[in-house]
Each structure stands twice: as C-alpha cells, then as structure tokens.
BAZAMAR-441430 format. One record per residue: residue number from 1; residue in one letter; x, y, z of N, C-alpha, C in turn. Coordinates in Angstrom, 2 decimals, m for minus. Example, Ala and Ser with C-alpha at 12.3 -4.5 7.8 and 13.67 -1.06 7.14 Angstrom:
# BAZAMAR-441430
SITE | i | aa | n_xx | n_yy | n_zz | ca_xx | ca_yy | ca_zz | c_xx | c_yy | c_zz
SITE | 1 | A | 13.19 | m5.69 | 7.80 | 12.30 | m4.50 | 7.80 | 13.20 | m3.30 | 7.80
SITE | 2 | S | 12.85 | m2.25 | 7.08 | 13.67 | m1.06 | 7.14 | 12.90 | 0.03 | 7.87
This chain:
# BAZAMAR-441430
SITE | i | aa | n_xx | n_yy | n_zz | ca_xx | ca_yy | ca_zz | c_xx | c_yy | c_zz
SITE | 1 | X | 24.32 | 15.42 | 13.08 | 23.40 | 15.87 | 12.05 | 23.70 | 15.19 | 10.72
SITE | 2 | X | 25.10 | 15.32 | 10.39 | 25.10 | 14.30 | 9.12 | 24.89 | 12.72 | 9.14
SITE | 3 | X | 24.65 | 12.51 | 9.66 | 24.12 | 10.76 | 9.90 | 22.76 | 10.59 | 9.85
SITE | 4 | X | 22.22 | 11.76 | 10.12 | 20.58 | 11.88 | 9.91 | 20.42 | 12.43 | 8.74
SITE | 5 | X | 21.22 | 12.85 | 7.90 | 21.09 | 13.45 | 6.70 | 21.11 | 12.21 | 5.81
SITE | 6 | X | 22.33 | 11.60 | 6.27 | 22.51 | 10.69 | 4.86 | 21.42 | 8.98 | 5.58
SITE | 7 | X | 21.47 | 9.02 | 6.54 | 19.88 | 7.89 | 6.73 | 18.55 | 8.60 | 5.95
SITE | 8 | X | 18.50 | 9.52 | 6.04 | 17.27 | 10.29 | 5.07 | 17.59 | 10.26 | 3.91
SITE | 9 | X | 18.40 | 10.59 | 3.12 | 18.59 | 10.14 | 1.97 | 18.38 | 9.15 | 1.36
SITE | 10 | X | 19.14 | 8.06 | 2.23 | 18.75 | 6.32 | 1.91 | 17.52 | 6.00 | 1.67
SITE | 11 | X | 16.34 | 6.79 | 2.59 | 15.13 | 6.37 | 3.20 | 14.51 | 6.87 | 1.95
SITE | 12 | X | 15.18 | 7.99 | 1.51 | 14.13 | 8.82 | 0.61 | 14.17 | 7.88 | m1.23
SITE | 13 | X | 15.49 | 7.75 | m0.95 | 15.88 | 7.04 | m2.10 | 15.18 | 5.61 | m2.42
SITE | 14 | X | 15.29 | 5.10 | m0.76 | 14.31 | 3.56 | m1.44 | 12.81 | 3.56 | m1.09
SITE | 15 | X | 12.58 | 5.04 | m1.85 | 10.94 | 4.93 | m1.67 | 9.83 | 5.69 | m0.52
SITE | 16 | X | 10.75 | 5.61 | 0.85 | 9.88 | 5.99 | 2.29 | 9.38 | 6.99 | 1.77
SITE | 17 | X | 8.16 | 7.62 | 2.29 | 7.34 | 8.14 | 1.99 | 6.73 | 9.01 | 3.89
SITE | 18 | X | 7.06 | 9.92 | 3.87 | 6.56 | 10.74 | 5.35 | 5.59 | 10.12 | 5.99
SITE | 19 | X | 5.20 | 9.76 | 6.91 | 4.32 | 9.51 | 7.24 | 3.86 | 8.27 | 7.46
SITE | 20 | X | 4.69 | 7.25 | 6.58 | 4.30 | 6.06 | 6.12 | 4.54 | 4.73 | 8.01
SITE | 21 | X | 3.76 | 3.95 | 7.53 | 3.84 | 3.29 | 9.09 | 5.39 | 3.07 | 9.43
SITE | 22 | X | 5.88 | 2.57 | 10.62 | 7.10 | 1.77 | 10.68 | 7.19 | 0.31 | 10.52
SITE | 23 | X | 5.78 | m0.01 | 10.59 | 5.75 | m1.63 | 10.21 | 4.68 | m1.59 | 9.46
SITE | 24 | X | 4.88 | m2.74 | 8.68 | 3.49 | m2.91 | 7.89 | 3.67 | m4.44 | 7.03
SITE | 25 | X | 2.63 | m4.91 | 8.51 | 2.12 | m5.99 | 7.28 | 0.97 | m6.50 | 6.48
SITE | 26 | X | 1.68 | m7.47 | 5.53 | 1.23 | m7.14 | 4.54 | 0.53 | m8.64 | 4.49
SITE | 27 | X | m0.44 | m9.01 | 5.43 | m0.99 | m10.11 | 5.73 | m3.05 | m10.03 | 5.66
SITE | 28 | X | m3.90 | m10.51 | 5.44 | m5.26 | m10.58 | 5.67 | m5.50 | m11.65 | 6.92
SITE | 29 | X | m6.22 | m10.85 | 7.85 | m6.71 | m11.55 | 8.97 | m7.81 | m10.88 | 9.78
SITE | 30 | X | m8.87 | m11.68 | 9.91 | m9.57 | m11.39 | 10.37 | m10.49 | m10.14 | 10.08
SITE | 31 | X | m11.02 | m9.55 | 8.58 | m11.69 | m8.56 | 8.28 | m10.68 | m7.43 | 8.11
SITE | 32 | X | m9.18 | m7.72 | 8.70 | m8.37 | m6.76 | 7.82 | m7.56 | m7.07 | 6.93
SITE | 33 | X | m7.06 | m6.25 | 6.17 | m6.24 | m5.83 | 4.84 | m4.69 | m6.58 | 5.26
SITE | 34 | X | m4.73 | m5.89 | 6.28 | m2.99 | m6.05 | 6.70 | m3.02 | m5.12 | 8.33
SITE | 35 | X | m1.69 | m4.64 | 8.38 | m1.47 | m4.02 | 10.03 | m0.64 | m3.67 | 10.03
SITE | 36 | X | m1.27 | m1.49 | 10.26 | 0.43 | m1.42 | 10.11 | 0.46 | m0.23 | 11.73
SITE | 37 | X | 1.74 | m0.89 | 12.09 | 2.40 | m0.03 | 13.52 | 3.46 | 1.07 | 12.94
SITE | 38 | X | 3.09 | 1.98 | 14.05 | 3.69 | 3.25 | 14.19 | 4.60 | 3.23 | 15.22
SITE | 39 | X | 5.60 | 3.01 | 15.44 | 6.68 | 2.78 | 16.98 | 7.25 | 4.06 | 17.50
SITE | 40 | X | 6.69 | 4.18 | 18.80 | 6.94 | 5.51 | 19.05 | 7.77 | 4.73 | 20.67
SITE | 41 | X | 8.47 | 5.92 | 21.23 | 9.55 | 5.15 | 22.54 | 8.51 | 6.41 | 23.54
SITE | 42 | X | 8.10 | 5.97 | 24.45 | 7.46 | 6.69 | 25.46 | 7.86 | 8.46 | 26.02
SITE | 43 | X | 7.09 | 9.29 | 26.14 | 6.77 | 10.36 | 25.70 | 6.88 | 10.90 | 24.45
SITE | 44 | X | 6.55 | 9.98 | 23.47 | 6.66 | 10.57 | 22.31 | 5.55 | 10.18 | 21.35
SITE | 45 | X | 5.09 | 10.88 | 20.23 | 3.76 | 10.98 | 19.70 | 3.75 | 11.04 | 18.77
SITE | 46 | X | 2.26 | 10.42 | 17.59 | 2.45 | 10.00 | 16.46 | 1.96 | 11.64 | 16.03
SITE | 47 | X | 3.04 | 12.08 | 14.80 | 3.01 | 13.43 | 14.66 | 1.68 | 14.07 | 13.23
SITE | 48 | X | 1.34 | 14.40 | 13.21 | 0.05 | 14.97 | 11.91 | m0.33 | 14.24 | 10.65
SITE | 49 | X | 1.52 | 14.14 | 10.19 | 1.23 | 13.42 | 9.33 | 0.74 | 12.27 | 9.45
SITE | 50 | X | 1.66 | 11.57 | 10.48 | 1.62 | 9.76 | 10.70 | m0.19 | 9.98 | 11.07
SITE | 51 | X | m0.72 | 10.33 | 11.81 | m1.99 | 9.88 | 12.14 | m2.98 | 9.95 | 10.55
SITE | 52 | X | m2.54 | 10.89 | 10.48 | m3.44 | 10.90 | 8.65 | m3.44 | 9.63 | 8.28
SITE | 53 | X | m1.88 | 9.57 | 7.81 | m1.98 | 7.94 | 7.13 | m2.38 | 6.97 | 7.70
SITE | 54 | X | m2.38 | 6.64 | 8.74 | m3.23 | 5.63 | 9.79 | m4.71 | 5.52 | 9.39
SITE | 55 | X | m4.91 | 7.10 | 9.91 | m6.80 | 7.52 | 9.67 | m6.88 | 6.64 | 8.06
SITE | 56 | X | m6.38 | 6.99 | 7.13 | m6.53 | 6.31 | 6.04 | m6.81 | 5.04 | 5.26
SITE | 57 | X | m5.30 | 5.05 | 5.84 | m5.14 | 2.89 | 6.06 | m6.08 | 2.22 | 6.92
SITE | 58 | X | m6.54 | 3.68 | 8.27 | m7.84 | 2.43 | 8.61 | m9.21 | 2.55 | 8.33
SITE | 59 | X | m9.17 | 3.89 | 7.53 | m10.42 | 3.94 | 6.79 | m10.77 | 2.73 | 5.18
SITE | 60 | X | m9.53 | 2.82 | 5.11 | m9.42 | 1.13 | 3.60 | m9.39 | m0.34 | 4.11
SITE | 61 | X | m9.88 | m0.23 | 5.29 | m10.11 | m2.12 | 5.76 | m8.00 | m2.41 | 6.43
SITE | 62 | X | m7.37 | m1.50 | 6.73 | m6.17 | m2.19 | 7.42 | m6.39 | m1.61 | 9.32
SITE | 63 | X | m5.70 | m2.63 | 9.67 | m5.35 | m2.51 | 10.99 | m4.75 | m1.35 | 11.44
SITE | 64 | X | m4.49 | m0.73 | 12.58 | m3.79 | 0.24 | 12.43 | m3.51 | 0.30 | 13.74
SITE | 65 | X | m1.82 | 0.64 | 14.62 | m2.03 | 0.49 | 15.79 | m0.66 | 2.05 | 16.07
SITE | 66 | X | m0.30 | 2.45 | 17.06 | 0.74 | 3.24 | 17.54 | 1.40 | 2.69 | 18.58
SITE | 67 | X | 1.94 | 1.79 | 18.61 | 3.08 | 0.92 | 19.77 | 4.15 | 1.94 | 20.36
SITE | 68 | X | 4.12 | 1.54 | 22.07 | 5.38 | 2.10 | 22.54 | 5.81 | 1.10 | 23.08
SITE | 69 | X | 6.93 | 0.60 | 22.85 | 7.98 | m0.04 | 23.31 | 7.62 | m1.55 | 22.84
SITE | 70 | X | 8.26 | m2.35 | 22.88 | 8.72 | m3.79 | 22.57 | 7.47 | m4.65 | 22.64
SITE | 71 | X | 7.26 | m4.49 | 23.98 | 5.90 | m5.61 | 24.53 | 4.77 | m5.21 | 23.92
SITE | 72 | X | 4.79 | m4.00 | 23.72 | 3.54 | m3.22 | 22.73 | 3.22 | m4.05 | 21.48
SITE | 73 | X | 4.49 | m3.78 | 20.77 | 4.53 | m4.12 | 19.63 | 4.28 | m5.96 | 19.04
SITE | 74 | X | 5.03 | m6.65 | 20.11 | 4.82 | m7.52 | 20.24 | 3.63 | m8.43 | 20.11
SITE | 75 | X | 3.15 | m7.87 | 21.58 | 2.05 | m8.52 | 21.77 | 0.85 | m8.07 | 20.56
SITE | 76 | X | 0.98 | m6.75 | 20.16 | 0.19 | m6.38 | 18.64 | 0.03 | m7.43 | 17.81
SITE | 77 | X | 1.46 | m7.56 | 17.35 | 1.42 | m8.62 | 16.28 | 1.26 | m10.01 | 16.34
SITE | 78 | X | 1.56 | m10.19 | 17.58 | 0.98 | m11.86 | 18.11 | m0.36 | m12.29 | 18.17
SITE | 79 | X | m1.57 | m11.65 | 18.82 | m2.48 | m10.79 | 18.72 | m2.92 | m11.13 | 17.34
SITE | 80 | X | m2.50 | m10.13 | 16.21 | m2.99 | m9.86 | 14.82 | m2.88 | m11.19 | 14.02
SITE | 81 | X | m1.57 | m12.08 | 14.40 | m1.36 | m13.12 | 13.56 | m2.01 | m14.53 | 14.18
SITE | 82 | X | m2.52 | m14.18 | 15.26 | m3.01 | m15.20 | 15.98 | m4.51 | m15.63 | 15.42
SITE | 83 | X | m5.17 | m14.87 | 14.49 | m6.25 | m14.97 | 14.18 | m6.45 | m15.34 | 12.48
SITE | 84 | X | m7.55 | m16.12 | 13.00 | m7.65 | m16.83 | 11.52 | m7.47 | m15.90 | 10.38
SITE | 85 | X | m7.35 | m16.54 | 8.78 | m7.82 | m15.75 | 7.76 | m9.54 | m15.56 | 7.75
C-alpha cells in the first residue's frame, strides 16, 4: 500500500489529473487533434471517469482508443501514425 501511496503522490504532484488518458499524443493526423489510449490488461475496464474524458477528447476532434495489451496498443499507434497530415 505504501508504494501506491507515494506513486500517487508523484503522479499528483506532476500534474496527473484522474481520468486523464495513459497515452496521449500529441500529433495531427488525418482529421484528428492527436490520440489518446487508455491501457487496460484484460478483464479490466475503462472506469467512469476515464470514459468521460475520452467521450470529451473525442467530442473536440482527438482520437480516442481503450487498448488491452501490447499488440493493441501497438498496432493503434502504427495505424494512427501511418496516416498522412
């Protein structure tokens, strides 16, 4: 428990914000803003908050995806960067 205390602290200290994606870039392609992933490890789910901010970010012109596992994520961003400005 204290290792999750003081990683939250860090997190809180440089800014993180609840909810906020786990990736996010900060690129224009293809009619979006940028792209931001949510990394979740299988049986597990993007929780109230996280989907808000998603709904948001993809209501303002960004990408928005919920990746599980590696190849997910991957191929997302290969995918996203693969396409023109």
């Amino acid at each position: 428990m204290r290792t999750y205390l003081s990683v939250a602290k860090r997190m809180k200290a440089t800014g993180y914000k609840a909810g906020f994606p786990d990736l996010f870039i900060y690129e224009a392609r293809n009619g979006y803003h940028g792209l931001a992933i949510e990394l979740k490890v299988k049986g597990n789910y993007a929780s109230d908050k996280q989907k808000l901010v998603l709904g948001k970010l993809k209501d303002s012109g960004y990408r928005t995806e919920i990746c599980t596992g590696f190849d997910h994520v991957a191929n997302t961003i290969d995918e996203y960067l693969s396409k023109t400005k």
